[in-house]
N, C-alpha and C positions, 0 to 999 in steps of 0.2 A: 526150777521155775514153778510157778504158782500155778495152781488149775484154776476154769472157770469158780469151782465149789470156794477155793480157797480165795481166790479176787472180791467176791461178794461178801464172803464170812470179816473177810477184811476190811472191806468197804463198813460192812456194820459195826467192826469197830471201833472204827472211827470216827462213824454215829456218834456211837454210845460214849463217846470219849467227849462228844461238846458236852454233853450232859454230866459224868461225873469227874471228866477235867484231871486226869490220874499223867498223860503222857504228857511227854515234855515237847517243844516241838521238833527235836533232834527226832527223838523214838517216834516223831508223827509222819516225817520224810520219812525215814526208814522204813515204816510201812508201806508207805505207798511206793517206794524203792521194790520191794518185796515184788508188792502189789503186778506190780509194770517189768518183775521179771526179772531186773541188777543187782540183787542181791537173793540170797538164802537164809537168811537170818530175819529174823523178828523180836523184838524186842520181848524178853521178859514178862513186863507189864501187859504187853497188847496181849502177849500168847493168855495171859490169865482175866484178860478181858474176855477174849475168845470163848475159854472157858465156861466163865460164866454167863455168855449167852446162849453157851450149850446148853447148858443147864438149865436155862428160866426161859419162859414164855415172854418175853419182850416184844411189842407190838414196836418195831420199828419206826420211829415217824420218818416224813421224809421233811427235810428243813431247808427253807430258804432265807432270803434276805429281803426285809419290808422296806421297798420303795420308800417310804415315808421314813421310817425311824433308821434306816441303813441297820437293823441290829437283825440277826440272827434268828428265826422264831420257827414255829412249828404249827401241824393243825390237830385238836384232840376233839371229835367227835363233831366236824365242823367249826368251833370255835378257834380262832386265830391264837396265839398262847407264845409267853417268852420262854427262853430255856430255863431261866430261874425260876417258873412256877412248876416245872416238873417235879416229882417225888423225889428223881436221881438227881436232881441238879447239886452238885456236889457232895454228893452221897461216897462213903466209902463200901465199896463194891468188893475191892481186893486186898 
């Protein structure tokens, strides 16, 4: 079963995955599977996402969904922002 450390580190991976778009949505349940405690496993991928947010200083954003365009977006330094104008946005990562 997951710790609190481990629910969060996972939750930002899943972040981090709207942004470089690596898991497949199989491996995106599975996490959250993990997540909520059903399973012990983690996919591959995520665990080397994980990694690399060991690694790097990554200001987390948090993302929601704009009323108006229904699409996905984020906020960077006050300005409202889509996920494709991030630096990761389908960046390969791993």
């Amino acid at each position: 079963m997951s710790t609190t450390n481990e629910y969060i580190r996972y939750l930002e991976v899943l972040v981090l995955d709207n942004f470089v778009r690596v898991l497949s949505t199989g491996e995106r349940i599975m996490v959250n599977q993990y997540r909520m405690g059903r399973t012990d496993q983690v996919p591959e991928k995520a665990q080397r996402l994980r990694q690399w947010l060991d690694t790097h200083s990554w200001d987390i954003p948090t993302l929601y969904y704009s009323s108006e365009e229904g699409e996905l977006k984020y906020m960077e330094k006050g300005i409202e922002k889509q996920l494709k104008e991030n630096e990761l946005y389908n960046k390969k990562i791993i």
